[in-house]
C-alpha positions in Angstrom: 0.0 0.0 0.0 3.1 2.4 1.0 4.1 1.9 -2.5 1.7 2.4 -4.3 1.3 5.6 -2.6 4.6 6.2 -3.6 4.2 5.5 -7.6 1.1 7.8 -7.2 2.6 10.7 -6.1 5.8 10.4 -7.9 4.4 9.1 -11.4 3.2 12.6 -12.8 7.2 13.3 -12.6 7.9 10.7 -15.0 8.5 12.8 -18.4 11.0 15.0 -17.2 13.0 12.6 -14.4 14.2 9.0 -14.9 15.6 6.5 -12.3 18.5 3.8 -13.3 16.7 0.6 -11.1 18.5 -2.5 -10.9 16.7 -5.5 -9.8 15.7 -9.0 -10.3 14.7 -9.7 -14.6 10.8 -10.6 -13.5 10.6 -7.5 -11.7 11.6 -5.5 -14.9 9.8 -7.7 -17.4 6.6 -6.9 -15.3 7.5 -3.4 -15.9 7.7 -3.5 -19.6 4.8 -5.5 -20.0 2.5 -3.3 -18.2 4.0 0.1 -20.2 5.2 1.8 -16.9 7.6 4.7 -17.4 10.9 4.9 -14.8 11.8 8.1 -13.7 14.9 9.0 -14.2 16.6 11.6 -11.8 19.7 13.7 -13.2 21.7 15.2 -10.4 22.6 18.0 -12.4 21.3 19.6 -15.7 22.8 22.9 -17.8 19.7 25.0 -19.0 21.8 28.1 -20.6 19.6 29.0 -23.7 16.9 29.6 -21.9 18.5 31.7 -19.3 21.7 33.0 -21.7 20.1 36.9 -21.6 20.2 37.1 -18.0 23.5 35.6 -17.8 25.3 37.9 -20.2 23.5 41.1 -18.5 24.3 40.0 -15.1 28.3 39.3 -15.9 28.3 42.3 -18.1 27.1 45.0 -15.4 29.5 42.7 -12.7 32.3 43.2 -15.4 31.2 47.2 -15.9 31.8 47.3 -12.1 35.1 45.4 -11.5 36.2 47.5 -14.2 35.4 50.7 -12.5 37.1 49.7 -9.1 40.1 48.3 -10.6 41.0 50.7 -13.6 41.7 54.1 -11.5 44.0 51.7 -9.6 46.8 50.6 -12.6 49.5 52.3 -12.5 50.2 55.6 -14.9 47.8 54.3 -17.4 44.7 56.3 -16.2 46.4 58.9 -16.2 46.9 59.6 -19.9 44.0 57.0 -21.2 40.4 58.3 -20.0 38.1 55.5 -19.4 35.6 56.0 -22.1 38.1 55.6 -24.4 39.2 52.5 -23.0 36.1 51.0 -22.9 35.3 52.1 -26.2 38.5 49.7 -27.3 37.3 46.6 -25.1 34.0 47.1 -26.9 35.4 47.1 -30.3 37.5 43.9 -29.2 34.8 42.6 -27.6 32.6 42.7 -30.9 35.9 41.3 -33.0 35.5 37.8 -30.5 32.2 37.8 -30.2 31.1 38.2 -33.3 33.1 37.3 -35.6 32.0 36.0 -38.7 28.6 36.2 -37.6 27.2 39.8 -37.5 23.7 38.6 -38.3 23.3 36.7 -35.0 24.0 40.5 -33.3 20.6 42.0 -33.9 18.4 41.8 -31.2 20.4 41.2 -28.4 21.9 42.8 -25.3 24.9 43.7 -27.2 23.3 46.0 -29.2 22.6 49.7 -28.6 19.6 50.7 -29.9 17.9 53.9 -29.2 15.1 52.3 -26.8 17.6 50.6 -24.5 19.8 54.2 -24.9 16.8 56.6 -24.2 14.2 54.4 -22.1 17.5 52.6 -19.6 20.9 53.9 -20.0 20.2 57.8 -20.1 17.8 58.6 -17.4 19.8 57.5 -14.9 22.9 59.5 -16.3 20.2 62.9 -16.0 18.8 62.2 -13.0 22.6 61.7 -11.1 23.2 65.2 -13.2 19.9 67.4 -12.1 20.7 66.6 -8.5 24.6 67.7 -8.6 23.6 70.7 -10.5 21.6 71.8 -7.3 23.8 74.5 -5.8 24.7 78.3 -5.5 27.6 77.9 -7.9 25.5 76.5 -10.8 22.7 79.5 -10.2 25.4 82.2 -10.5 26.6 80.9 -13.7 23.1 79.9 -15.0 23.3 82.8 -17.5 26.0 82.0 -18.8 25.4 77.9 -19.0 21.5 79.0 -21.0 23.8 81.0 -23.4 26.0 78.5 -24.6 23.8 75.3 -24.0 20.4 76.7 -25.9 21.8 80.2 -28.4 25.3 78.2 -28.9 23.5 74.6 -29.3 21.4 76.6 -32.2 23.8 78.6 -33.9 26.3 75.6 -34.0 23.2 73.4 -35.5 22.8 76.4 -38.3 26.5 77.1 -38.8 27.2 73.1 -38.9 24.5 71.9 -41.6 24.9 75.0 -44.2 28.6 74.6 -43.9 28.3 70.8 -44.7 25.8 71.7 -47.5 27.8 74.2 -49.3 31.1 72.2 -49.9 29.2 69.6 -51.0 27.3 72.5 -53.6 31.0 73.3 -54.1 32.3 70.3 -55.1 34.1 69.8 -51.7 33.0 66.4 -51.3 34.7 63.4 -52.7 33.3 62.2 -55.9 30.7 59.3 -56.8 28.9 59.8 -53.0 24.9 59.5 -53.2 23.2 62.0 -53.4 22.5 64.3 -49.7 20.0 66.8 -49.4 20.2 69.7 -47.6 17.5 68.6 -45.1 19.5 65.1 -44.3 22.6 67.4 -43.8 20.7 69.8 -41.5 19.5 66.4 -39.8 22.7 65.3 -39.3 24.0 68.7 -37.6 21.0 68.9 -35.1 22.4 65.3 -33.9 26.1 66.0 -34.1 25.9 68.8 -31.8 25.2 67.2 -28.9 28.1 67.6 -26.3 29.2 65.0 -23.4 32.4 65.3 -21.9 32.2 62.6 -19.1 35.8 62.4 -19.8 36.5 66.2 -19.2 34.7 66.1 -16.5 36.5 63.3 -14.9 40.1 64.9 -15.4 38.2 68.5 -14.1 37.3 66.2 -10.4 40.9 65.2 -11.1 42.9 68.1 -11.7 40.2 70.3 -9.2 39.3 73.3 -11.7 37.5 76.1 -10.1 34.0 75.2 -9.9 32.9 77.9 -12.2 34.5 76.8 -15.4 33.6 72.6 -14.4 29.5 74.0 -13.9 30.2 75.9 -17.3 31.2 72.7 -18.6 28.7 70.6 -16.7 25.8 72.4 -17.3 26.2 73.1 -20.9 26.5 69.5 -21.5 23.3 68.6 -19.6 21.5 71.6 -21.3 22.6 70.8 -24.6 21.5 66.9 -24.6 17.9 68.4 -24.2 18.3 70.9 -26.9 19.8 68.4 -29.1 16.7 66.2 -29.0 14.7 68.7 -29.7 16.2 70.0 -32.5 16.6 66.3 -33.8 12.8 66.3 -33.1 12.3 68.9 -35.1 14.3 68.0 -38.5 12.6 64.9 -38.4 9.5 65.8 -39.3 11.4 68.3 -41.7 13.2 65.7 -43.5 10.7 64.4 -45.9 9.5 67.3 -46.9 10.3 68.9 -51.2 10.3 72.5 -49.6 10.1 74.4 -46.2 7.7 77.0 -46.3 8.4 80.2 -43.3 5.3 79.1 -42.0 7.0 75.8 -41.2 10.0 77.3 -39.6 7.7 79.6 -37.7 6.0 76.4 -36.5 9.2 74.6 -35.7 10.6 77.6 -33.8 7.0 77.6 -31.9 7.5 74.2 -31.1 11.1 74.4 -29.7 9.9 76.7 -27.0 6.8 74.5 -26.0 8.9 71.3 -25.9 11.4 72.8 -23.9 9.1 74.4 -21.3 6.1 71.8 -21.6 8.9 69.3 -20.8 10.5 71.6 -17.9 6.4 71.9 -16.7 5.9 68.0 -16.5 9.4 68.1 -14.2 8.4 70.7 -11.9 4.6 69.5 -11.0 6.7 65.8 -10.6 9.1 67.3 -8.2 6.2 69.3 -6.4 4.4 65.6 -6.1 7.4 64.0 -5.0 8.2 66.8 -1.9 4.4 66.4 -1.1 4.1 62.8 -0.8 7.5 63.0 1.3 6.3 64.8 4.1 4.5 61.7 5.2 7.3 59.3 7.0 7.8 55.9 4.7 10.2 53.7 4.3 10.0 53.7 0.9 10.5 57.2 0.3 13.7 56.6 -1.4 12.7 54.6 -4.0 9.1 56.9 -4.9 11.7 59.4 -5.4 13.4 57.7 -7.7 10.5 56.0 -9.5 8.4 59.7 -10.0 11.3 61.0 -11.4 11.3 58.1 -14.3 8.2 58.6 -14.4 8.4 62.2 -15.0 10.7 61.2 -17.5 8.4 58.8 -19.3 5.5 61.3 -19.2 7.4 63.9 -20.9 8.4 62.2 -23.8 4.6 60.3 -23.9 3.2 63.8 -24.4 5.6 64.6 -27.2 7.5 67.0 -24.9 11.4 66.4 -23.9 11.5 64.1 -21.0 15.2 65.0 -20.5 14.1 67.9 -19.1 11.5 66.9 -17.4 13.8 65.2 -15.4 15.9 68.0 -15.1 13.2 70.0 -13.3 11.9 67.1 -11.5 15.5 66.3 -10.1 16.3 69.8 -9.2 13.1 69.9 -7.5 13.2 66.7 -5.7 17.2 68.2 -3.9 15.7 71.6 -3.6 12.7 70.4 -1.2 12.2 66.8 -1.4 15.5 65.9 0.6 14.6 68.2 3.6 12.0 65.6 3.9 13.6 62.6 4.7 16.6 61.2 6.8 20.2 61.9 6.1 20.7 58.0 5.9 18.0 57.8 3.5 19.5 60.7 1.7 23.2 59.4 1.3 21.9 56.5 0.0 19.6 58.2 -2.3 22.4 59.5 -4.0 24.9 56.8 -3.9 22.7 54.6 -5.3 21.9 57.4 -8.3 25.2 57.8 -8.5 26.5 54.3 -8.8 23.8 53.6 -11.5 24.7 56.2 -13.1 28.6 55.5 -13.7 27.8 52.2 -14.8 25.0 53.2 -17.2 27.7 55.7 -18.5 30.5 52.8 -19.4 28.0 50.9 -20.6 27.5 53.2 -23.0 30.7 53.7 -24.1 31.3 49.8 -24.3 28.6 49.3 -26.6 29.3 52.5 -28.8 32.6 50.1 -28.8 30.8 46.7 -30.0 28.6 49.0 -32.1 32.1 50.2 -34.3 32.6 47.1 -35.0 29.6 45.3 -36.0 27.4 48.5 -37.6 27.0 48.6 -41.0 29.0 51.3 -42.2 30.0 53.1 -45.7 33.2 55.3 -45.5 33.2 58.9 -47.3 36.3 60.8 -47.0 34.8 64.0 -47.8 31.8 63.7 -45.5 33.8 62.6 -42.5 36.8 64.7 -42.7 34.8 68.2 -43.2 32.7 66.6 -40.5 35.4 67.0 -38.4 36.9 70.2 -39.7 33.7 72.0 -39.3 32.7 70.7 -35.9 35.8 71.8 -34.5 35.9 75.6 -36.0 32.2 76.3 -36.1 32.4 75.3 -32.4 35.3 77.4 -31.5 33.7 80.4 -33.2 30.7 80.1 -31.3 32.4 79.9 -28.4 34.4 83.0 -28.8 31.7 84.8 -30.2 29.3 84.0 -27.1 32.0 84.9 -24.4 32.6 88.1 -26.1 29.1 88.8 -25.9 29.0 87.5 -22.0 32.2 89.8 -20.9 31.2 92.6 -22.7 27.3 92.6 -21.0 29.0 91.6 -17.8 26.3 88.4 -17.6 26.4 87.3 -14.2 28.7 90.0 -13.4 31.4 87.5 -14.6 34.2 87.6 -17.1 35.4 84.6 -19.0 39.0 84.1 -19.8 40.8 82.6 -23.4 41.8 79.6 -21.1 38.7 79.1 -20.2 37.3 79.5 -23.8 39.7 77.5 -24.9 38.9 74.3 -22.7 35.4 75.0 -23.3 36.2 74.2 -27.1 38.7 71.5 -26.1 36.3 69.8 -24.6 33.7 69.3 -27.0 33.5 65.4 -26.9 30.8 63.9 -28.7 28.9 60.8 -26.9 25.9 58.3 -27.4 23.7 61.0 -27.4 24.9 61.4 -31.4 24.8 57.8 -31.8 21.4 57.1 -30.5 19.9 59.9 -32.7 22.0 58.5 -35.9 20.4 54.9 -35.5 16.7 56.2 -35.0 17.1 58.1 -38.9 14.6 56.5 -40.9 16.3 55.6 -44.0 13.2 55.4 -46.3 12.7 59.4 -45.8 16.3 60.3 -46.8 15.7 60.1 -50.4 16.2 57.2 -53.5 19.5 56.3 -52.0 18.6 56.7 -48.6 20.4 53.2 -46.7 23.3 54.2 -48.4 22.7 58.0 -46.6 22.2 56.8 -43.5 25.1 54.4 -43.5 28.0 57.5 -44.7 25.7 59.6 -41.8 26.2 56.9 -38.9 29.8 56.3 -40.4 30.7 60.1 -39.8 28.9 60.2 -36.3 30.8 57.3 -35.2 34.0 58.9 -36.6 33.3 61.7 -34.8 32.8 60.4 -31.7 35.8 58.8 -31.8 38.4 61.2 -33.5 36.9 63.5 -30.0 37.1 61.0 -27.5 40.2 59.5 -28.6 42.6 62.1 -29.3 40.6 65.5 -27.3 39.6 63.4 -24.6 43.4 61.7 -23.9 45.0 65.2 -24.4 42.7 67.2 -22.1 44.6 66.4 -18.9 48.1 67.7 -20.3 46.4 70.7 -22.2 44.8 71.9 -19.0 48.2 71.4 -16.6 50.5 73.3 -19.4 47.4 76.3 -19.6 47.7 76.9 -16.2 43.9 76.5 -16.0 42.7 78.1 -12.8 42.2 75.7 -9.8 39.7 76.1 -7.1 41.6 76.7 -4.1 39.4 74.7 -1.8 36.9 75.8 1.1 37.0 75.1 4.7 34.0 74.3 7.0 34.3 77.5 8.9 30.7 79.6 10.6 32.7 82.8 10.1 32.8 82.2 6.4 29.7 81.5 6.1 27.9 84.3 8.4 30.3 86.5 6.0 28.5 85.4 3.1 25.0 85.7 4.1 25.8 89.7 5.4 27.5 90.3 2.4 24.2 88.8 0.3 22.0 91.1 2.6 24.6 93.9 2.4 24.8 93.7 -1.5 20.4 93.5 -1.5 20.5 96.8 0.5 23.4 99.0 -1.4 20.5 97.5 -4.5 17.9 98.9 -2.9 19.7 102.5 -1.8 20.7 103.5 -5.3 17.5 102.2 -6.6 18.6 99.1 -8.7 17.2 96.0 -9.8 20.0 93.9 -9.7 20.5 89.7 -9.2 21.2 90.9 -5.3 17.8 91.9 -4.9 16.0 89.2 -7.5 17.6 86.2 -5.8 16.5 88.4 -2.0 12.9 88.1 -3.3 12.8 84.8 -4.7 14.2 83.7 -1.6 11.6 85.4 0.9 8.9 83.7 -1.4 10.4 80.5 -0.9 10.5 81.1 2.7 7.6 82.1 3.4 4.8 80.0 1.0 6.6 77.7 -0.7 8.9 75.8 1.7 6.5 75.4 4.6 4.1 74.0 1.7 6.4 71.6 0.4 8.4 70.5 3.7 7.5 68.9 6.7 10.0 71.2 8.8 10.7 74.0 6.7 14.1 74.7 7.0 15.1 79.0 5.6 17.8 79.9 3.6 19.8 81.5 6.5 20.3 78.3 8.3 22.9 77.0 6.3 24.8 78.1 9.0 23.4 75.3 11.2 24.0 72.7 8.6 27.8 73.4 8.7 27.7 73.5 12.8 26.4 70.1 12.7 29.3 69.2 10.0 32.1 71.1 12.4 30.7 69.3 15.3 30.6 66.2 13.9 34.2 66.0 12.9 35.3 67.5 16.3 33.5 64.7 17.5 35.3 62.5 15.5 38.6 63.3 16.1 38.2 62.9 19.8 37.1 59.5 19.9 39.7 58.8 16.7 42.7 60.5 17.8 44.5 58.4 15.6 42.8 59.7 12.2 42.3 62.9 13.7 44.3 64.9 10.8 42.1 63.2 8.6 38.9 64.7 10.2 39.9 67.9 10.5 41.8 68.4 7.3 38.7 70.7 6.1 38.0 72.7 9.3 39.9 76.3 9.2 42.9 76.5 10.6 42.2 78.5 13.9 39.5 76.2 14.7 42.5 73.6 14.4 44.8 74.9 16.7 42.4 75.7 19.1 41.2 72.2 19.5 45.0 71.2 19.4 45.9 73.2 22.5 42.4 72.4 24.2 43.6 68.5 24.1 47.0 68.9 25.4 45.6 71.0 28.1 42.5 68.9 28.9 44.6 65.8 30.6 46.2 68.9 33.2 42.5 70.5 33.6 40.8 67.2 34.7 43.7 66.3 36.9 43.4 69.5 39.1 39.8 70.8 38.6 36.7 69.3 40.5 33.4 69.5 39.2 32.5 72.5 40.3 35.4 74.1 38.5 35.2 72.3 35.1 31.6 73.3 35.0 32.6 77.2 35.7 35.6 76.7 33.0 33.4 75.0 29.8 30.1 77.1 30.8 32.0 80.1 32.1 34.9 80.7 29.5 33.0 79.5 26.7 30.7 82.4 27.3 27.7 80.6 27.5 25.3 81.3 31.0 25.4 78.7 33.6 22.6 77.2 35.8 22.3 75.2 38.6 23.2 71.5 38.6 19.6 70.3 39.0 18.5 72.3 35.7 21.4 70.3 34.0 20.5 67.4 35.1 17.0 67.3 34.7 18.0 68.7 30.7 20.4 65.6 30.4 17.5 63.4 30.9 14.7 65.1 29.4 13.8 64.1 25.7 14.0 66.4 23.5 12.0 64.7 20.5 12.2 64.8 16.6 12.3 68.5 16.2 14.5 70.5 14.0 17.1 73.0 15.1 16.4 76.6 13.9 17.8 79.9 14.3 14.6 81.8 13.1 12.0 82.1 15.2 8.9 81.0 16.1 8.7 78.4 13.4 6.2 75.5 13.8 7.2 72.2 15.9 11.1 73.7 15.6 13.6 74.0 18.6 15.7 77.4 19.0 19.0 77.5 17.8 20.4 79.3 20.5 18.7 76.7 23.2 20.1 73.8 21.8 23.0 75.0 21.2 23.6 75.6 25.0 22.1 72.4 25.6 24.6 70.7 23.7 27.1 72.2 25.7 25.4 71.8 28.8 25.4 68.5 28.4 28.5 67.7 27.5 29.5 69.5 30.7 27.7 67.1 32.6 29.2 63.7 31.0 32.7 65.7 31.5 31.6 66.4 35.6 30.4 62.7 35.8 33.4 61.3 34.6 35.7 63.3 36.6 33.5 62.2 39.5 34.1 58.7 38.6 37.9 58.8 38.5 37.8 60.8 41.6 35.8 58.5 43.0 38.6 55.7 41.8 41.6 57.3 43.3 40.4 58.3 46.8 39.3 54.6 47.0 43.1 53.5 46.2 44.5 56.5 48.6 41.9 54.7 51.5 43.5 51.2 50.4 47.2 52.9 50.7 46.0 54.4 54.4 44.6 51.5 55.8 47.6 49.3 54.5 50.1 52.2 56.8 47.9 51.2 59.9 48.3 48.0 59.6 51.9 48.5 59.2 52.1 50.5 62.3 50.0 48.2 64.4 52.4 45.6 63.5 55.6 47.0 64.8 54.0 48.2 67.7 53.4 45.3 68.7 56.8 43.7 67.8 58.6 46.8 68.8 57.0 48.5 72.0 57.3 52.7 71.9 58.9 52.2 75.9 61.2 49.5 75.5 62.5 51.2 71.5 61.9 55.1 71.6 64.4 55.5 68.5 62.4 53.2 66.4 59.4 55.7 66.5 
């Protein structure tokens, strides 16, 4: 009966196990004869073609990562060969192996970069790690300056580019025998070609440490001009079929660049206001609904024919602006590393398939087309670049002046990217004409040319150029609440020589924009509004904390303190070395009297400080402006802090008082039993000398 049972249970099994039975030859015979299948059980089976894509994406993102960690660690190498550029070469070998002899099997796979797994996967996370570094003061002071050369300079390059290419082909410029290219498919390739990423710049800039103005220049432009780009692309495309252009189609096409741009930036914005909203309610997941509206944001954007590169922009500016007030600093740092380290990968990703994509594409070489390529990128660039600094020092934008260094690297560094690629790969051959595969395959030949000839030989040279320039460094800022305090009189001081002479200057914009935000936006949007002014308060906590640090880590103190100013140094310096002498001859009277006392802060009466140490203070925030909702005075904690310390200093010195009269009461009692001793051995009548 048990087996049967057995067979019953097991039997269903039978097609895809089998058993190897030995036994007696009637016991199999009655097996064949009644048609029973034996199971057969295989201890271990390899199933790789039906798991082979999850395989190869899971090694190639563990390989992306290895790479990253080991790469910046080889000696002299990284410093001359930027990593794009590197991967770009493992790609191409890469494809050589791979693929060899067999460039059919290569569509459709994850080796191939195509514009949905470029736009929809590898992009977003690149923008999103961008919008939230380009959330500081530096970035808004130069923001004139970064709209100038990312949207006027994006165009006028775009207009410059494609009649330039079109005339020396008109001219006869262009090598003989080519098909035939119209000026709409030249114009098309111009609005994608202009598109500017200089991760490798950008990574010798954090490198070398260029002031932060020229690396947000850099930085912001590049960001800027991907959006731009795509919307100019967007634009030609529905241009390129077309026999003639009428001015009422560039009328609407000019129309439309302005609604896609700000109907994208629109979607961003109401994403990020959603996002600081629903964050004002504790979660644990707040984290990852940030990160998932701001896709989303994305995706909306580019449902509703708008640019969802900037609508991630806005929504990621948004999102550090007020969103991040909203939850923990844990959840915060790991908000961003996490952006961060998806990011980088995403980024050599990118590079290593524009690498596979070199070598497997189907190409068609045209010397003309890619050499003037080339030759026109680099000197209609360099003329707009010159043309729109001229035009920014002589209007004083920003109140800034840009200098022929800095003009220079900002032409240096004009590295084409994927962004080119992607565009190049979505151009609908049919719509390019009679010979319009063999168009698009000279086009995609000169973006990839491009992008190499830029990355390879600008990219590798950058770091020398910008040591032998002299480039201007940034010279580095210390935590200190005296700069700081400086920098908020002089903004108030600068708002109120505005208002004296009657001026409507940046001073008194920003003042204005900032008292809105005070007052309606940030208690709207955060769950303890936290004002402008108490930045201060943020770098307290930071000088504080490393303080702290180096105390309990005297050995590593140098590290901790390597970005606090200098007095601040020596003070704690000569406060430790005179600490060990103050706790040896002070009670705890006196050390209460000299940290409360000399420290200029008032002094109460031990019960106060004790019932403080013990009373909880809650979740509130510290503020230094008053009467805020559900928010602690910054003057009060402060003291507190202080106070309390003061009391763990007094309780400990209590302790170790407490520890060495108990061994001077062991020493005593041990001398009288000494003396009792010899008194007894040696009387005081019968040895008076002894005594």
């Amino acid at each position: 009966m048990l087996i049967r049972g057995f067979l019953f249970i097991f039997l269903p099994f039978a097609s895809r196990f089998s058993v190897v039975a030995s036994g007696t030859s009637g016991v199999d015979h009655a097996i064949n004869d009644s048609h029973v299948i034996v199971p057969h059980v295989n201890l271990l089976e390899w199933h790789y073609h039906g798991l082979e894509l999850y395989f190869d994406v899971l090694l190639l993102l563990i390989s992306i990562c290895l790479f990253r960690t080991f790469y910046p660690k080889l000696p002299h190498f990284p410093e001359y060969v930027p990593q794009s550029l590197t991967l770009i070469v493992i790609g191409v070998i890469f494809g050589a192996i791979r693929f060899s002899g067999r460039k059919n099997t290569f569509q459709n796979t994850v080796w191939q970069l195509t514009p949905t797994v470029f736009f929809k996967f590898l992009l977003p996370p690149a923008v999103l790690d961008s919008s939230y570094a380009l959330y500081n003061r530096t970035f808004v002071n130069y923001l004139g300056s970064i709209l100038i050369y990312a949207v006027l300079g994006t165009v006028l390059c775009f207009l410059f580019i494609g009649g330039s290419m079109f005339g020396l082909d008109v001219a006869g410029a262009m090598e003989p025998g080519k098909p035939e290219i119209t000026i709409n498919s030249y114009f098309l390739f111009a609005s994608m070609i202009v598109a500017v990423d200089p991760v490798a710049v950008l990574e010798i800039f954090q490198e070398t440490g260029v002031n932060l103005g020229l690396y947000h220049m850099v930085f912001g432009e590049s960001l800027l001009n991907d959006a731009v780009t795509i919307v100019l692309y967007s634009i030609m495309k529905e241009f390129i079929n077309s026999v003639s252009v009428s001015s009422e189609d560039v009328g609407k096409g000019f129309a439309s660049f302005f609604t896609i741009s700000l109907g994208g930036l629109g979607v961003g914005i109401a994403f990020g206001v959603v996002s600081s909203i629903l964050t004002r309610f504790k979660s644990e997941f707040s984290t990852l609904l940030l990160i998932l509206l701001a896709y989303l944001s994305y995706i909306l954007g580019d449902c509703l024919g708008w640019s969802g590169l900037i609508s991630m922009v806005g929504c990621g500016l948004v999102q550090a602006a007020y969103a991040f007030n909203n939850i923990s600093n844990d959840s915060r740092v790991a908000l961003r590393q996490i952006v961060k380290q998806i990011a980088e990968v995403c980024e050599s990703l990118i590079f290593f398939l524009i690498g596979i994509s070199l070598f497997i594409s189907d190409l068609r070489w045209s010397s003309g087309f890619c050499l003037w390529g080339i030759v026109i990128c680099v000197i209609v660039r360099a003329l707009v670049v010159l043309l729109l600094s001229w035009l920014i020092n002589f209007f004083r934008i920003n109140d800034m002046s840009i200098s022929f260094r800095e003009q220079f690297i900002l032409v240096y560094g004009s590295l084409r990217g994927a962004v080119c690629l992607s565009l190049a790969l979505l151009v609908e051959e049919q719509k390019l004409g009679p010979q319009g595969s063999e168009v698009k395959r000279i086009i995609l030949t000169g973006t990839l040319f491009v992008i190499l000839f830029t990355v390879g030989l600008l990219g590798t040279t950058m770091k020398p150029i910008v040591r032998l320039l002299h480039v201007k460094l940034y010279p580095g800022r210390n935590l200190s609440l005296f700069a700081i305090s400086l920098e908020q009189i002089l903004d108030h001081t600068l708002v109120g020589v505005e208002s004296v002479v009657g001026s409507k200057g940046r001073n008194r914009v920003r003042s204005f924009i900032t008292r809105i935000d005070d007052s309606f936006i940030r208690p709207l949007l955060q769950r303890d509004p936290v004002s402008h002014d108490e930045k201060i308060v943020k770098v307290h906590e930071k000088i504080a904390l490393k303080l702290h640090y180096a105390t309990i880590c005297p050995k590593k103190s140098s590290l901790y303190l390597a970005d606090l100013a200098q007095p601040l140094v020596r003070q704690y310096l000569s406060a430790r070395e005179y600490s060990p002498d103050m706790f040896a001859k002070s009670d705890g009277v006196q050390q209460s009297e000299w940290s409360l006392g000399d420290g200029m802060l008032l002094s109460r009466s031990q019960e106060e400080l004790d019932r403080e140490l013990l009373q909880r203070t809650g979740g509130r925030r510290v503020s230094i402006s008053p009467k805020w909702k559900d928010q602690e005075d910054f003057e009060d904690t402060f003291l507190g802090m202080m106070r309390r310390k003061s009391v763990c200093l007094q309780l400990k010195e209590d302790e170790e008082g407490k520890k060495e009269l108990r061994k001077k009461s062991e020493a005593i009692q041990d001398d009288e039993n000494i003396q009792k001793f010899y008194s007894k051995k040696y009387p005081k009548k019968d040895y008076p000398g002894f005594y």
